[in-house]
KEDREN-274925 format. One record per residue (C-alpha): x, y, z; residue number from 0; residue in one letter. Coordinates in Angstrom, 2 decimals. Example, Ala and Ser with C-alpha at 12.3 -4.5 7.8 and 13.67 -1.06 7.14 Angstrom:
! residues 2
c1  c2  c3  vexvo  tormar
12.30  -4.50  7.80  0  A
13.67  -1.06  7.14  1  S
! end
This chain:
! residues 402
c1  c2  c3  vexvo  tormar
0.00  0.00  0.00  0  X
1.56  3.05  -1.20  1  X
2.11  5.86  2.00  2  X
1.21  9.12  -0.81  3  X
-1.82  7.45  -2.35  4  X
-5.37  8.73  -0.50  5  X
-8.86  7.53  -0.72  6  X
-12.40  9.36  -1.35  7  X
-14.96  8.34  1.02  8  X
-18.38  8.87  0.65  9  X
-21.33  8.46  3.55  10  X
-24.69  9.63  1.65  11  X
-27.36  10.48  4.19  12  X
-31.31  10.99  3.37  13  X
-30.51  14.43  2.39  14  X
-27.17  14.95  2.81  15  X
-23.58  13.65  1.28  16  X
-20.44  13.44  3.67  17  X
-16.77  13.33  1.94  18  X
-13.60  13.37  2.87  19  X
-10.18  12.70  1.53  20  X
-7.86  10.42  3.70  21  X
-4.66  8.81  3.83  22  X
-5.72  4.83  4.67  23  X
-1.66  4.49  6.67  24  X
-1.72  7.33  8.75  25  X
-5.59  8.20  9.06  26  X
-4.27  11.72  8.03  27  X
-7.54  13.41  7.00  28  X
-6.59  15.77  3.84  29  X
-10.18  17.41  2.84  30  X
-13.94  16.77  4.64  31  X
-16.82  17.80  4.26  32  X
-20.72  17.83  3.63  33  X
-23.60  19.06  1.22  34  X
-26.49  18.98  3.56  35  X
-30.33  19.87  3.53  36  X
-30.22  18.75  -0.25  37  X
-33.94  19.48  -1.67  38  X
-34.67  22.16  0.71  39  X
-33.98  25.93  -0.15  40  X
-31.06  26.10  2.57  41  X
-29.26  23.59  0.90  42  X
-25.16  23.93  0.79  43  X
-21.89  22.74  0.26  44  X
-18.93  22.91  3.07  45  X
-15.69  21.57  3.06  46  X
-12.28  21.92  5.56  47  X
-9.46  22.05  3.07  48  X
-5.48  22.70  4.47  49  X
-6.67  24.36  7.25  50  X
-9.03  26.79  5.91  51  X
-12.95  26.44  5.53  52  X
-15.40  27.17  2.60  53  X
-19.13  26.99  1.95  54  X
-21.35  27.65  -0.44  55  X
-24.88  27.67  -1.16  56  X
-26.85  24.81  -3.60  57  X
-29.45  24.82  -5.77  58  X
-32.76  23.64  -4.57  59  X
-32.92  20.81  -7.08  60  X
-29.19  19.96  -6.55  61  X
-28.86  15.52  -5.64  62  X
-26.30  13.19  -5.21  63  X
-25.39  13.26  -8.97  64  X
-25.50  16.97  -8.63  65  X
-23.06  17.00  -5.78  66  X
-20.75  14.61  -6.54  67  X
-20.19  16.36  -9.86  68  X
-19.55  19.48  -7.90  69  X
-16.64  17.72  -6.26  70  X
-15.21  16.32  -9.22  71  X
-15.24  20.57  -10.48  72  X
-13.51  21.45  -7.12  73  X
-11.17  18.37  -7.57  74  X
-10.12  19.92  -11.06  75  X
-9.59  23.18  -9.82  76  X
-9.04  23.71  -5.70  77  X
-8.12  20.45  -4.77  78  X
-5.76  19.24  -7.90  79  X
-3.36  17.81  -5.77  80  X
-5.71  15.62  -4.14  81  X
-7.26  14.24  -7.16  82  X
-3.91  13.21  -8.48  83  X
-3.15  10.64  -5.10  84  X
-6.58  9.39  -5.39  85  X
-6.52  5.25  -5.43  86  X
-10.14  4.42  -4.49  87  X
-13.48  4.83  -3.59  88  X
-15.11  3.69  -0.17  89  X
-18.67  3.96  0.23  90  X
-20.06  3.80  3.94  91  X
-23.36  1.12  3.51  92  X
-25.48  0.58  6.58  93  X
-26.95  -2.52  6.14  94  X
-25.46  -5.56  4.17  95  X
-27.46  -8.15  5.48  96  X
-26.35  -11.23  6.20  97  X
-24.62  -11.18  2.32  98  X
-21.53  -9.13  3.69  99  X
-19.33  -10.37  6.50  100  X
-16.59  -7.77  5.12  101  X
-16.16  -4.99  2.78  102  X
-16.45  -5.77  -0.58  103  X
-15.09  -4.42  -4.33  104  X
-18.17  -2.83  -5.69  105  X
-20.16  -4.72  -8.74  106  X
-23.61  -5.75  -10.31  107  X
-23.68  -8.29  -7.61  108  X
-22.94  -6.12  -4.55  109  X
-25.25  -3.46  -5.85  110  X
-28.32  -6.18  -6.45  111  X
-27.62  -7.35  -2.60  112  X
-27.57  -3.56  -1.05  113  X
-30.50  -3.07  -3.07  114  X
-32.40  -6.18  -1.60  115  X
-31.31  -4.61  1.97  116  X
-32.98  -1.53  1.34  117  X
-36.17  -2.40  3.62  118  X
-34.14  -2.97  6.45  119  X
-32.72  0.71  6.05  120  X
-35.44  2.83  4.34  121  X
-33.34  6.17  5.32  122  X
-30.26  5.05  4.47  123  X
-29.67  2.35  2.26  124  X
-31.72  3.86  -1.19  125  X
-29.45  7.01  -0.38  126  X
-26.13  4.88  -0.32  127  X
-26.98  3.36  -3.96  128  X
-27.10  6.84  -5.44  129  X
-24.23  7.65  -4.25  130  X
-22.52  4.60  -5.70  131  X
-23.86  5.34  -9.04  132  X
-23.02  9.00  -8.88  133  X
-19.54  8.20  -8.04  134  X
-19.00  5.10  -10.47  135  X
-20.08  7.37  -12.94  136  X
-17.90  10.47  -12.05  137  X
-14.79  8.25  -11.05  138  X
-15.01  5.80  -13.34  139  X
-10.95  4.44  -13.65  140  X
-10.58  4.34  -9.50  141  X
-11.67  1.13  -7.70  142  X
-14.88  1.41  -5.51  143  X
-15.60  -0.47  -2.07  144  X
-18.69  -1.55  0.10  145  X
-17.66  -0.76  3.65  146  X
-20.93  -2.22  5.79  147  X
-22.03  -1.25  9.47  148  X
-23.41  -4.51  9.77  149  X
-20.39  -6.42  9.28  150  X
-18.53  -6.77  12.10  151  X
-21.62  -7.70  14.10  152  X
-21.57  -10.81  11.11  153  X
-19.92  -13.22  13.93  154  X
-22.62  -12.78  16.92  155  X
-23.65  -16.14  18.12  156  X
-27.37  -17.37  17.54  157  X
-28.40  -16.94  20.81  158  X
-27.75  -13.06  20.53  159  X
-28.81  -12.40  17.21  160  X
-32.18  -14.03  17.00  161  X
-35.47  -12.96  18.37  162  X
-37.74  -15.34  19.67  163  X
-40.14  -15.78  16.86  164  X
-41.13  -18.04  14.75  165  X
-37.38  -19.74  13.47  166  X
-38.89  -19.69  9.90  167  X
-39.13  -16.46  9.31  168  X
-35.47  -16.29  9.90  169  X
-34.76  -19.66  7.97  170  X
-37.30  -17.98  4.76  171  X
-36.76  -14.08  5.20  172  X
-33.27  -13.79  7.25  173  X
-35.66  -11.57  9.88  174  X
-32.89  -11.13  12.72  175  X
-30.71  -8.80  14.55  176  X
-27.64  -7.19  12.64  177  X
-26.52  -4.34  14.35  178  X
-24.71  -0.79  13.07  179  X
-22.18  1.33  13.86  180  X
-19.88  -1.68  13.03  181  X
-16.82  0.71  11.68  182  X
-16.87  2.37  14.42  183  X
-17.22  -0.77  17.25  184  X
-14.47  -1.65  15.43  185  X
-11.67  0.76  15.69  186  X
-12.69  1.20  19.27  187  X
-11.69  -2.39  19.58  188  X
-8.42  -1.81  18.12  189  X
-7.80  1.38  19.54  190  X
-8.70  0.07  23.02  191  X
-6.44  -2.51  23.19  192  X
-3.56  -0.33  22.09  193  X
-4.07  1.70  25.09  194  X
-4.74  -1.26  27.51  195  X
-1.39  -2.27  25.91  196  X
-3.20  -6.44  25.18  197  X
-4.04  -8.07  22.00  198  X
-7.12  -7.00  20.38  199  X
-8.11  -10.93  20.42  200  X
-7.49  -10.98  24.48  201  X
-9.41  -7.27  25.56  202  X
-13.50  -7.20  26.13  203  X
-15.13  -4.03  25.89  204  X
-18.39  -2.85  25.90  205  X
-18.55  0.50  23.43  206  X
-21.05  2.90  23.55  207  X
-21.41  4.65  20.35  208  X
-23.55  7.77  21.10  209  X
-24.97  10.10  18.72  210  X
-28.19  10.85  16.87  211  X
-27.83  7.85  16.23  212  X
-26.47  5.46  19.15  213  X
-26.11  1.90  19.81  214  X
-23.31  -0.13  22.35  215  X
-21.59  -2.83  21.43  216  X
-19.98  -6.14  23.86  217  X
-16.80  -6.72  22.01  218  X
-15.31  -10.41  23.71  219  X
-11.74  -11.10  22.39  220  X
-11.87  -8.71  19.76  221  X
-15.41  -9.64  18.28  222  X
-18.61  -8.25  18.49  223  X
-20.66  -10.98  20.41  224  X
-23.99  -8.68  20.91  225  X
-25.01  -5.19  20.06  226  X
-28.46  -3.17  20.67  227  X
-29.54  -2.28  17.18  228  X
-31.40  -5.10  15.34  229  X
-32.89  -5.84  12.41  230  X
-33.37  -1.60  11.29  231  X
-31.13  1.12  13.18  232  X
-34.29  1.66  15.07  233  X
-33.86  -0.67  18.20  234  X
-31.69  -0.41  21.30  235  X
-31.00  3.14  23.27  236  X
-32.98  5.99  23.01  237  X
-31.37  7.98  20.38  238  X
-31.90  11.49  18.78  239  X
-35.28  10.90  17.36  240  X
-35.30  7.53  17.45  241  X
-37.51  5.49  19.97  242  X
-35.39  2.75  20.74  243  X
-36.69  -0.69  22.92  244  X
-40.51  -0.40  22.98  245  X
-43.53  -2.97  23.58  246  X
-44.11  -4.39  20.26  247  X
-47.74  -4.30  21.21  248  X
-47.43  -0.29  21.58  249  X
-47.27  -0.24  16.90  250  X
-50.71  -2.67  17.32  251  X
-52.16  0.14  19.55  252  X
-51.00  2.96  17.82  253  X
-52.72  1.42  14.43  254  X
-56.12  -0.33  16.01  255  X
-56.60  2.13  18.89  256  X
-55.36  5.43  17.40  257  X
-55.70  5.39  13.72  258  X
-52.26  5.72  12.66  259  X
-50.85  4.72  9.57  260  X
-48.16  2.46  9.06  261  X
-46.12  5.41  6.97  262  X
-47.36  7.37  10.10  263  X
-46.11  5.21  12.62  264  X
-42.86  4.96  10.48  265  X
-42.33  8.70  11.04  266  X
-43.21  9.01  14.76  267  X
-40.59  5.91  15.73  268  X
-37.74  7.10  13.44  269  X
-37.93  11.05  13.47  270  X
-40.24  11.89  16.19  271  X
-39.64  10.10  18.73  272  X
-36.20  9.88  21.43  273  X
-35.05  12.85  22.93  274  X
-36.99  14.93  21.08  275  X
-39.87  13.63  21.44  276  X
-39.51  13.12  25.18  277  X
-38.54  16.77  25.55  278  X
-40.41  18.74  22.70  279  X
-37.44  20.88  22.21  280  X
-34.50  19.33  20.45  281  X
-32.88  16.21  19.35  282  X
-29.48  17.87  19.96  283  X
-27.74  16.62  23.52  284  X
-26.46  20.24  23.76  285  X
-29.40  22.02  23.45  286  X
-31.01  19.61  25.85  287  X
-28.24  20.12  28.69  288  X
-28.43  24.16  28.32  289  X
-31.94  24.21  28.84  290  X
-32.02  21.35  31.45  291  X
-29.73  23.94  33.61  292  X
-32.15  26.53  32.92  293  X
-34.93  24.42  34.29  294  X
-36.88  23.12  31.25  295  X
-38.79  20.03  32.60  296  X
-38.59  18.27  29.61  297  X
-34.80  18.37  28.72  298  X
-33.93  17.29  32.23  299  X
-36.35  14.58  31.53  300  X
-35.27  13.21  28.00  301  X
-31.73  13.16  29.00  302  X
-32.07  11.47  32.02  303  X
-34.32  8.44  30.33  304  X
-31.07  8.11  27.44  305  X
-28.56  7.61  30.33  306  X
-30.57  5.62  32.60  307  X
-31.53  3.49  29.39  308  X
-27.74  3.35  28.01  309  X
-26.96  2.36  31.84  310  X
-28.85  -0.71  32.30  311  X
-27.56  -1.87  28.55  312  X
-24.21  -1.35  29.81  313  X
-24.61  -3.66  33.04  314  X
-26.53  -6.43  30.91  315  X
-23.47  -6.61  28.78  316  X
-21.40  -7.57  31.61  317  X
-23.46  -11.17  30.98  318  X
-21.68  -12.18  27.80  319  X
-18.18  -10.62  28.65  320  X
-18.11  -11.99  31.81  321  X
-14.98  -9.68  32.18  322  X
-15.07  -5.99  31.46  323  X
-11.18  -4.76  30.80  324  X
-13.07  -1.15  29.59  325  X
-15.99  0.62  29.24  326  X
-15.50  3.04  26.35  327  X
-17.55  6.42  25.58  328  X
-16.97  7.28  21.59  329  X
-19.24  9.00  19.15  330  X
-20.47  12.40  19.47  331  X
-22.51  12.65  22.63  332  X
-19.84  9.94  24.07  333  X
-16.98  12.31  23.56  334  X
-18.40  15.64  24.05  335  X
-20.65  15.57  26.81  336  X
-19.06  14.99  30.49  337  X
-22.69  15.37  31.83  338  X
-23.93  12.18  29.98  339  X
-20.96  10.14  31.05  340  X
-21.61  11.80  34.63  341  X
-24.75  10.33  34.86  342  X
-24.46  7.45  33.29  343  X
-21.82  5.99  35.43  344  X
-23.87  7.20  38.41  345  X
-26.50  4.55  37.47  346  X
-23.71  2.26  37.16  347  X
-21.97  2.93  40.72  348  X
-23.61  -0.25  42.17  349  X
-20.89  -2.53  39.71  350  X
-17.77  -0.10  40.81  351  X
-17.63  2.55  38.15  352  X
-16.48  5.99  39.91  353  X
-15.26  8.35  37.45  354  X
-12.12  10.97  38.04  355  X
-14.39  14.42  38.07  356  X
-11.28  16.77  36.51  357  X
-10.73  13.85  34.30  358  X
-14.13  13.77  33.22  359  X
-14.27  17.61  32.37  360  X
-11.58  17.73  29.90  361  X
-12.37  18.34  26.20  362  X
-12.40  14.95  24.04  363  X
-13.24  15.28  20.71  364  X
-9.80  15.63  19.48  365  X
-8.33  13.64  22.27  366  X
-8.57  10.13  24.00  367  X
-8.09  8.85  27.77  368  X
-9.18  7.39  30.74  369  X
-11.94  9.06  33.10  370  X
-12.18  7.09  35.64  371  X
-10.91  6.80  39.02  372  X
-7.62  4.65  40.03  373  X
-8.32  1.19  41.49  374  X
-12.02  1.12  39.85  375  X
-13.13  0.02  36.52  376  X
-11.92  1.72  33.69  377  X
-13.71  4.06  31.66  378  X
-12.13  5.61  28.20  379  X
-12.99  8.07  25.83  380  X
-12.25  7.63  22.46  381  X
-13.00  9.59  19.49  382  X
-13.96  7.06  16.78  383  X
-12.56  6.82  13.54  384  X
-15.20  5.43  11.25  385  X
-13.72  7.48  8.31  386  X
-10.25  5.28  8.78  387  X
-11.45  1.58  8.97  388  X
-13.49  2.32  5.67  389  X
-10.10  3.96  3.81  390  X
-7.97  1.25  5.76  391  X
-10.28  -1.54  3.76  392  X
-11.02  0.41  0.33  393  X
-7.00  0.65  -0.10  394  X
-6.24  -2.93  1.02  395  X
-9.15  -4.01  -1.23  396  X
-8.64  -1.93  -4.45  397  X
-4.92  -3.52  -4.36  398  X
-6.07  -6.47  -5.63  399  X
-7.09  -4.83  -8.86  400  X
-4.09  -3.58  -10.18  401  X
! end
């Protein structure tokens, strides 16, 4: 793997497309950025390039086509140098089913499979596809790789992985859990057990991956042996907008009892729902904290029922470890907000945790270390690195095309 060449990494969203420009040795990020809000009149296009920052504004009909061709002008022009180092392609996909154990070279045959997972990601999976035909299309000579949330979670044991339902509808329609955030649960593995100074096969971890999205992962000798999402992105902790665990009996009431629609009950589960819908204010953990402090009922409330929630996940995963060497915060609730882990490991005092107050405080997001309090169970932050594992496995993959 050559140290000067880079790789282009794409992570399309509903309405947005993330980039960024990396260097899969070092994890050096060159150029990143986002066109966000695509279809909606405040639509735009903002990238971090050598230091310096630019934005500008889209047009309302701009897509993923639309943008991507954008970058290929900029790549001409303001970023040259970049385009010239480019080896691959990467392409973050949330759900590969139970087709993709690893990241794959993009073809027919890996498109036809993402497209047959696109009902277990509605809001994410439809989104990825045009972004992998908007970049074959622009970047036509360069390799391009399937990089899958779901993968690392590929090696879960039955007994964590299926729900108790009928066996054939897993045996006929592969109805299970699969679990996200893989990329991530990953490198906190890795990263982890660099800084416990053990092999990554002989360090168990449970990682909490907190964001809008959030899920927590027991990692057992290096391998993901349960994790809270399941079968959709929609199970598990409470999450930005997301419900999380519920009755299953609560969608039968909502539709008999209430009228709702299923496209209606779709939206209040996935975008209504979580801390926002708890609080009425704001899906955003910041928000939420500043007007906790100034009283609002609401905020207090919502962020109390995510860390009392992420708590009792956190003890249950002490089952399949058996042996906790870490308890790591990543993501970016997990590495900004010293209030969350505050609380969190309050609910969690009864098992040992204590953290280290002043170490608690400091600033994380561009830094990693331990929290918690000598002689006690150790607690780590650690800013993920999602961006790296996928360039890490586009470079080593698009080697074996040349």
């Amino acid at each position: 793997m050559s140290e000067q060449g880079l790789v282009l990494i794409f992570n399309c969203g509903s309405s947005s497309v993330k980039f960024s420009v990396l260097n899969p040795c070092s994890g050096v990020e060159h150029l990143a950025g986002v066109a966000e809000a695509l279809g909606n009149a405040k639509a735009n296009l903002r990238w971090r390039y050598q230091d310096t920052e630019d934005s500008h504004k889209l047009a309302l009909d701009t897509d993923y086509t639309a943008v991507i061709s954008e970058l290929v002008r900029q790549f001409g022009t303001e970023w040259a140098d970049l385009q010239q180092r480019l080896i691959a392609v990467g392409h973050r996909v949330v759900h590969g089913g139970e087709h993709f154990a690893n990241s794959v070279l993009i073809n027919q045959n890996v498109i036809s499979c993402i497209k047959k997972c696109c009902d277990l990601a509605p809001l994410h999976n439809p989104a990825a596809l045009k972004g992998i035909y908007a970049a074959l299309n622009a970047f036509p000579k360069l390799p391009q790789v399937a990089v899958f949330d779901t993968a690392f979670h590929q090696g879960m044991p039955e007994h964590a992985f299926l729900y108790a339902l009928p066996y054939e509808l897993y045996e006929k329609h592969r109805i299970r859990r699969y679990g996200m955030h893989g990329s991530s649960h990953q490198y906190i593995s890795e990263r982890s057990a660099e800084l416990l100074d053990k092999p990554v096969d002989r360090v168990n971890i449970i990682s909490a991956h907190l964001g809008g999205g959030a899920s927590i992962c027991a990692v057992k000798e290096g391998r993901s042996v349960d994790t809270s999402m399941g079968l959709t992105p929609l199970e598990g902790l409470v999450m930005g907008s997301r419900c999380g665990d519920l009755d299953p009996g609560l969608i039968l009431h909502l539709e008999q009892a209430l009228g709702y629609s299923l496209a209606g009950i779709e939206e209040l589960l996935n975008r209504e729902s979580g801390m926002l819908g708890i609080s009425s204010l704001s899906s955003d953990c910041r928000e939420l904290e500043n007007a906790a402090d100034k009283g609002h009922k609401g905020a207090g409330l919502a962020l109390e029922i995510f860390c009392y929630r992420l708590a009792k996940y956190i003890a249950a995963y002490t089952v399949p470890l058996g042996s906790v060497d870490a308890l790591v915060f990543t993501g970016g609730i997990g590495e900004n907000s010293s209030w969350i882990r505050g609380r969190t490991i309050e609910w969690l005092s009864l098992l040992g945790y204590r953290l280290d107050p002043h170490l608690n405080q400091r600033p994380y997001s561009h830094a990693e270390g331990l929290i918690s309090q000598q002689n006690t169970p150790k607690v780590l932050v650690i800013p993920t690195k999602e961006e790296w594992v996928i360039a890490r496995d586009t470079a080593r993959l698009a080697q074996h095309t040349q």
